[in-house]
LOLO-337834 format. One record per residue (C-alpha): x negated, y negated, z negated. Coordinates in steps of 0.5 Angstrom, whole numbers, plus 2048, in hexadecimal, padded with zeros to 3 digits. Example, Ala and Ser with C-alpha at 12.3 -4.5 7.8 and 13.67 -1.06 7.14 Angstrom:
// LOLO-337834
7E78097F0 7E58027F2 
This chain:
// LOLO-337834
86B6D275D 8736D175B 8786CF760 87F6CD760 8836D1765 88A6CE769 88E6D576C 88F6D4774 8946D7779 8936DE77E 88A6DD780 8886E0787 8846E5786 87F6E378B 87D6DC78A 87C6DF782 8776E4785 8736E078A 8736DB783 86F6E1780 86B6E1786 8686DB786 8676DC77E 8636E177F 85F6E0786 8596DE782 8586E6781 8596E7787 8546E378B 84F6E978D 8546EC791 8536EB799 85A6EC79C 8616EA799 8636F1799 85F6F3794 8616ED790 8686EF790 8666F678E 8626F3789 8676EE786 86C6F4785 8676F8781 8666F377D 86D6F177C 86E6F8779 8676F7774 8676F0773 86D6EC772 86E6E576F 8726E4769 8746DD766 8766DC75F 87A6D775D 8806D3758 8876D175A 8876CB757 88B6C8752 88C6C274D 8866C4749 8826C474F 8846BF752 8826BC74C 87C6BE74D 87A6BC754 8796B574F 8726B774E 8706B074A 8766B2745 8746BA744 86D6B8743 86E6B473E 86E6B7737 8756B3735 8776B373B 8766AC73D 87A6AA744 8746A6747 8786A774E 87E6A374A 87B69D748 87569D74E 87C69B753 87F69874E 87869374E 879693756 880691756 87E68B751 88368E74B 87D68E747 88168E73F 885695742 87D697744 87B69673D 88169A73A 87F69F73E 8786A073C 87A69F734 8806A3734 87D6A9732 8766A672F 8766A2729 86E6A172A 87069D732 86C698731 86569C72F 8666A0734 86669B739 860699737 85C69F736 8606A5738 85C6AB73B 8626AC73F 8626B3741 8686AF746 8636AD74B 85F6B474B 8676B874C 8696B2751 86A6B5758 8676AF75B 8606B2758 8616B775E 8636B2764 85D6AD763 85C6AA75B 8606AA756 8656A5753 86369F74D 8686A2749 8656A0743 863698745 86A698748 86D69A740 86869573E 86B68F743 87269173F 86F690738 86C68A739 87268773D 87768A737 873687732 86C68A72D 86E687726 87268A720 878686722 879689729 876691727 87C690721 88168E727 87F69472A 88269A725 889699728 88569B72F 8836A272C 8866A972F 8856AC728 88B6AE725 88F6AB71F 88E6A271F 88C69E71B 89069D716 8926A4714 8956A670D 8906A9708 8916B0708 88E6B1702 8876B5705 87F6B3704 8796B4708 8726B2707 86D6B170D 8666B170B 8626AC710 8656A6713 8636A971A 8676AA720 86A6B171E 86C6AE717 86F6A871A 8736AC71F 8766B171A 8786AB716 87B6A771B 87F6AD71E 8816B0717 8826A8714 8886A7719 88C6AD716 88C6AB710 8856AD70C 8826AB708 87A6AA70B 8746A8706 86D6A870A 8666A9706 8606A6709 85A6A6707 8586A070B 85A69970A 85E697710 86269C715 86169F71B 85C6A571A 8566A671F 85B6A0723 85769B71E 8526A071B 84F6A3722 85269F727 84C699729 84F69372A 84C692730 852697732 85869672E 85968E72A 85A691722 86068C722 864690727 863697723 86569471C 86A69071F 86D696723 86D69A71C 870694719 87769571D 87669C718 87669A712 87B695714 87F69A716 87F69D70E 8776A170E 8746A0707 86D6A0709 8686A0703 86269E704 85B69E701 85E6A56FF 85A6AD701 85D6B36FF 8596B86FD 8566B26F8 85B6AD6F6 8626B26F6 8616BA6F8 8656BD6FD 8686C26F6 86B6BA6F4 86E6B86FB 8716BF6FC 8746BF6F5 8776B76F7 8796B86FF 87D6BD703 8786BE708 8716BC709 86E6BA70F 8666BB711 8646B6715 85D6B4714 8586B571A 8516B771A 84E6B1717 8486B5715 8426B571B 83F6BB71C 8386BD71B 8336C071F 82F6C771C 8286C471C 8266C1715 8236BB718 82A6B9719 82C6B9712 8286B4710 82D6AE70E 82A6A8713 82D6AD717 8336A971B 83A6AD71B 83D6AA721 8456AB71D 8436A8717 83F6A171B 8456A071F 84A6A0719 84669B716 84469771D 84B69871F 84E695719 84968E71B 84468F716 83C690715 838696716 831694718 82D69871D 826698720 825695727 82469B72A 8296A172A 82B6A772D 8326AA72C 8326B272D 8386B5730 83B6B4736 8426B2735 8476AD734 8466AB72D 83F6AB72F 83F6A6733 8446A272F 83E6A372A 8396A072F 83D69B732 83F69872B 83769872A 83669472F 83A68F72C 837690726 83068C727 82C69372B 827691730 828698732 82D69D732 82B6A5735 82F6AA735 82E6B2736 8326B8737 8316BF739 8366BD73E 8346BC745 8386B6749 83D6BA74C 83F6BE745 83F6B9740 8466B873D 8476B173C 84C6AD741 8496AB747 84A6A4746 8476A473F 8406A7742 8416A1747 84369C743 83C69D73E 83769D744 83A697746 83869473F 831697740 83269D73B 82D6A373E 82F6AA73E 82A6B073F 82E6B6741 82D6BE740 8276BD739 8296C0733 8266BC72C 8216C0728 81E6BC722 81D6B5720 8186B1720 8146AD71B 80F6A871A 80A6A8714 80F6A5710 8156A9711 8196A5716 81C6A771C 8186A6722 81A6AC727 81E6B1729 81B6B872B 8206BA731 81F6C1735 8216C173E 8276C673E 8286CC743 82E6CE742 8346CD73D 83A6D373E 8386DA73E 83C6DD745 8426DF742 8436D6740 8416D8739 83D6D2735 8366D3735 8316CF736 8296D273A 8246CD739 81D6CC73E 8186CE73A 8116C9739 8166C473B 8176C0735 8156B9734 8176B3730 81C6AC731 8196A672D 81E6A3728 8206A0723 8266A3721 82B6A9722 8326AB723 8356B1723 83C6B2726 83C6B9728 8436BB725 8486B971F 8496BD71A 84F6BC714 84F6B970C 8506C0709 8506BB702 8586BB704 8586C2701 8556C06FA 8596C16F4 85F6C66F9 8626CC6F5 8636CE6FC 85D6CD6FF 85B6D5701 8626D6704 8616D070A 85D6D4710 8576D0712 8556D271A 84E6CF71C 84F6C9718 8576C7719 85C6C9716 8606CE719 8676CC71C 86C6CF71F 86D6CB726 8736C8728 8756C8720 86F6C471C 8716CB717 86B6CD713 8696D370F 86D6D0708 8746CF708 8756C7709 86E6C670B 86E6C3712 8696C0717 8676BD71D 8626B8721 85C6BA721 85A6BE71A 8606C371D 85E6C4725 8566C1725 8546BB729 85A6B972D 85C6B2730 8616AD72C 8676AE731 8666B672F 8676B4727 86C6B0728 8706B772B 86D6BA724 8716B6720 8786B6725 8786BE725 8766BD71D 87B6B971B 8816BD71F 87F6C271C 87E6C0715 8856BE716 8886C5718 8846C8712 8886C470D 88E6C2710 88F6C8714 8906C471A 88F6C6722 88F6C1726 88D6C172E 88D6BC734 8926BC739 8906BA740 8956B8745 8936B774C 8976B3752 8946B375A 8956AE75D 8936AD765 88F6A9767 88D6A676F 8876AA771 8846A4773 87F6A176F 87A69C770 87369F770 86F69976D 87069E766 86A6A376A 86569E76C 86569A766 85E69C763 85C69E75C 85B697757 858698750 85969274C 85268E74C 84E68E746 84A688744 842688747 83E68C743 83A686741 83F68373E 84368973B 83C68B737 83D685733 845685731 84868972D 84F68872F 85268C734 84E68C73A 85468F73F 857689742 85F68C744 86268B74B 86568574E 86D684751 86B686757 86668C755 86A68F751 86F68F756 86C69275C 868697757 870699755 87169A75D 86C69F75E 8716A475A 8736AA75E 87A6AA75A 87A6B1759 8826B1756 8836B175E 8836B7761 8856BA769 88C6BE768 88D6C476D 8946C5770 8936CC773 8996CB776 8986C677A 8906C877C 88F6CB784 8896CE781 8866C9787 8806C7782 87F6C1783 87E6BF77B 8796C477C 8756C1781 8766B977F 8746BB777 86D6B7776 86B6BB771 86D6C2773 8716C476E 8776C6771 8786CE774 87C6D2776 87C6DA774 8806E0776 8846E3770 8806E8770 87A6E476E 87D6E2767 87B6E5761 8826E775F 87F6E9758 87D6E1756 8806DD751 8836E374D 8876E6752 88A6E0754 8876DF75B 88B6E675D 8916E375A 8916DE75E 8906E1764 8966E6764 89B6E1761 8996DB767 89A6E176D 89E6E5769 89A6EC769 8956F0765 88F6EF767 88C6F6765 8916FA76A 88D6F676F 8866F7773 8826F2774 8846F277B 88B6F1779 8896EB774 8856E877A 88C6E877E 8916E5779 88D6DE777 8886DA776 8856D676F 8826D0770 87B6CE76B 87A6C8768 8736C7765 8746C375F 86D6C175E 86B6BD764 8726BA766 8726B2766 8786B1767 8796AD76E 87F6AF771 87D6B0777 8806B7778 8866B4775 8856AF77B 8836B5780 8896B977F 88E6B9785 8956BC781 8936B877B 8926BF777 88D6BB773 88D6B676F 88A6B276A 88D6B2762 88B6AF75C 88C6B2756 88E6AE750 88E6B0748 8916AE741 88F6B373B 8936B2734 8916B672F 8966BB72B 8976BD725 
């Protein structure tokens, strides 16, 4: 645990050492007399001292106090719009949330949102809908092409567009979101952008892999669509490696971006799964999810534990299934699909038999499927968390069915590689190419990738990250530029006083469609938050760019922030009780400079006599203001801290 340490003025020494006492009177509670105490608290002092690391707080750190917006991967500010939501400013809200995402729209629909699992409310009581919250704005603003095309001049990315050609050419291959990404960055600097897809619309697994009982296709391909109006030339109907090889397009472009995914499903090692009316689950959603056929038996049982296996399973349950079984190797509490996937499809009846492995198929006398051959699992990692799955012996026994799907993992088309002069120098690790993270650089001068075939199964928001860092680079290695994000930050105070309606408003998903109905419907069955639910979820922000300020100056050490705190997260230490060698030094630096010593010249003792730091613990913090209330000389306020980026060269 890292804190943030404020410097105080002369500390007495004895009310440092009966703080340490009662940190330590726990082992002390089998001595009879307070003599005995006092001489145990002494030698203890001497062998065991407390020691806190810490950071001193600057820009950046407050920047990172933001949870939300440090845990989105293109640093989406979903405290900025949820407060612009709350304060009915609901086309600035949006402007935020697009700002550094071309793809607003979808995230809004289908995000993983790793916001809401960085969010500090996640650790008070339930996280907020940060995601719904984004959605709410998409709607509002607009979901057709005519709106996405409005929201271009809203992006964050350098450059505009309408920018003067400069002359350089990129090919991306896969019109996914990285592609798309890469060209929607580098587009607005001027180069010239064609995309090969080997589909005939948009989008990649957002129209391909994506059911649309989640994600309406419509509001993917009209937010691709913005795009190529932007100046992508997407040619579809075109797969490298069989109608052009990537010796062609490197002859033809500057630079070449892999952006292909894992449209491959992975197969299990058993021959009986090989067979070809074996169901791949990637291969089924790419034709179910483009709303076209693929007849399946009645009864079906999906194997894997996942998110795609579940989106296999439930779009067959809107596919003519009587029944639809899952089995995995997982137990419940181990299985890696999103909770509310697992909810959602018991909900609809979908039966999932947990810790079983598959054996075999079984077959009638006529070949067809009528079993799955599945063994109890005793246990699935070695000690040390290696995979390694043990089965009970004589546990076998068999499932009816009369198909079967297997969604056990994605794998790469490696017919991408056909034809390639170079194919031997790209590194290939475990099935995904080899990429440089943070650059989208590979192996091959002028090769690059990103999504999925570059970093493994991964969620959109993260691709579209991919394809942000590949474009800058892309663009520093042919023009030779070095651009970087300037950040400028102002505090202001506000009063310490704030309505505390924000902590009692409880957690509110928005509701979906009862699961009678939403069986039958192959639309969206999420339905988006009303004006006054979206409003309250926005107040449940703890708004995190508020921050208690301490002014050492002014504090009488009378600890009365300390004991008002509701969450505990404010101490106080004894100078002697700061590591003085983290953040590089500079914590020791600090030190000396605020009290005008070198701390290393001076005992414990001496330390403890010269000041005191106050601790805050960022983690728990809600912001309510009441130390700020509690304070008699008002050396605690409560500051906001704005910011505004421009990005330099």
């Amino acid at each position: 645990m890292i804190f943030a340490p404020i410097f105080f003025a002369a500390a007495s020494i004895a009310s440092l050492k009966n703080l340490f006492i009662l940190l330590t009177s726990y082992d002390m509670e089998s001595r009879d007399r307070m003599g005995e105490q006092e001489d145990s608290a002494d030698k203890l002092e001497k062998i065991y001292r407390s020691l806190f690391d810490m950071v001193i707080p600057d820009l950046d750190y407050y920047l990172r106090q933001i949870d939300c917006r440090d845990g989105c991967p293109v640093k989406t500010d979903g405290r900025g719009y949820m407060l612009a939501i709350h304060s009915g400013n609901l086309l600035e809200g949006y402007r935020i949330a697009r700002g550094p995402n071309p793809f607003a729209s979808i995230c809004g629909m289908i995000c993983g949102a790793p916001c809401e699992i960085s969010c500090r409310r996640d650790r008070i009581d339930k996280t907020l809908t940060i995601r719904a919250q984004k959605r709410y704005l998409d709607e509002w603003f607009g979901l057709d092409k005519k709106a996405h095309v409005q929201s271009l001049e809203m992006s964050y990315a350098r450059g505009s567009t309408n920018p003067k050609p400069n002359g350089l050419k990129i090919a991306c291959v896969g019109a996914g979101v990285a592609s798309l990404t890469v060209a929607h960055d580098l587009l607005r600097l001027g180069y010239a952008v064609d995309v090969y897809e080997m589909m005939r619309m948009p989008g990649g697994m957002l129209t391909y892999g994506v059911p649309t009982y989640r994600l309406k296709n419509e509001i993917a391909i009209n937010e691709c669509y913005a795009i190529e109006h932007l100046g992508a030339n997407i040619i579809y109907n075109t797969k490298v490696g069989r109608d052009i090889t990537l010796t062609e397009l490197q002859q033809k472009y500057d630079a070449v971006f892999l952006g292909i995914g894992l449209w491959k499903s992975r197969d299990l090692p058993m021959e009986d799964f090989k067979a070809p009316d074996i169901i791949r689950g990637v291969e089924y959603l790419r034709v179910r999810c483009a709303e076209e056929q693929w007849k399946i038996g009645k009864h079906l049982i999906v194997v894997g534990g996942g998110n795609v296996a579940f989106d296999v399973a439930r779009t067959s349950v809107r596919n003519d299934t009587e029944s639809v079984t899952m089995v995995c190797l997982e137990s419940r509490d181990e299985q890696t699909a999103d909770e509310f996937e697992i909810e959602d499809g018991m909900e609809e009846g979908i039966k999932i038999i947990t810790r079983v492995g598959p054996v075999s198929v079984e077959r009638d006398s006529q070949g067809n499927i009528c079993g799955l051959r599945v063994q109890k699992v005793a246990r699935l990692f070695e000690h040390d968390g290696r995979f390694n799955p043990q089965f009970i012996p004589d546990s076998q026994f068999v499932i009816p069915c009369d198909s079967i799907a297997l969604a056990v993992g994605q794998a790469m088309d490696m017919g991408l590689f056909d034809g390639w002069d170079k194919k031997g120098e790209l590194k290939i690790d475990r099935g995904i190419i080899q990429t440089e993270r943070g650059t989208g650089r590979t192996s091959v001068p002028g090769i690059y990738a990103g999504g999925d075939a570059a970093f493994g199964p991964a969620l959109f928001i993260t691709a579209i990250r991919h394809g942000q860092d590949t474009a800058r680079t892309i663009d520093e290695d042919l023009r030779g530029t070095k651009p970087y994000m300037e950040f400028v930050g102002e505090f202001t105070e506000l009063s310490p006083i704030r309505d505390k309606e924000y902590l009692r408003t409880s957690y509110s998903l928005p509701t979906n469609q009862p699961s009678d109905v939403r069986v039958n419907n192959q639309n969206m069955v999420e339905n988006n938050y009303t004006d006054e639910e979206v409003h309250q979820q926005a107040n449940r922000c703890l708004q995190c760019h508020v921050n208690p300020v301490f002014d050492g100056s002014l504090c009488i050490k009378c600890n009365g922030c300390v004991d008002v705190c509701p969450c505990n997260c404010l101490k106080q230490i004894p100078l002697s009780q700061a590591n003085m060698d983290m953040d590089e030094g500079n914590i020791r630096a600090a030190v000396d400079h605020f009290y005008g010593i070198d701390s290393i010249e001076h005992t414990d003792d001496e330390l403890d006599l010269i000041g005191t730091i106050m601790l805050k613990d960022e983690d728990v913090c809600i912001r309510c203001g009441l130390c700020a209330e509690k304070c008699p000389t008002q050396a605690v306020t409560m500051d906001a801290m704005n910011y505004s980026f421009r990005w330099i060269g």
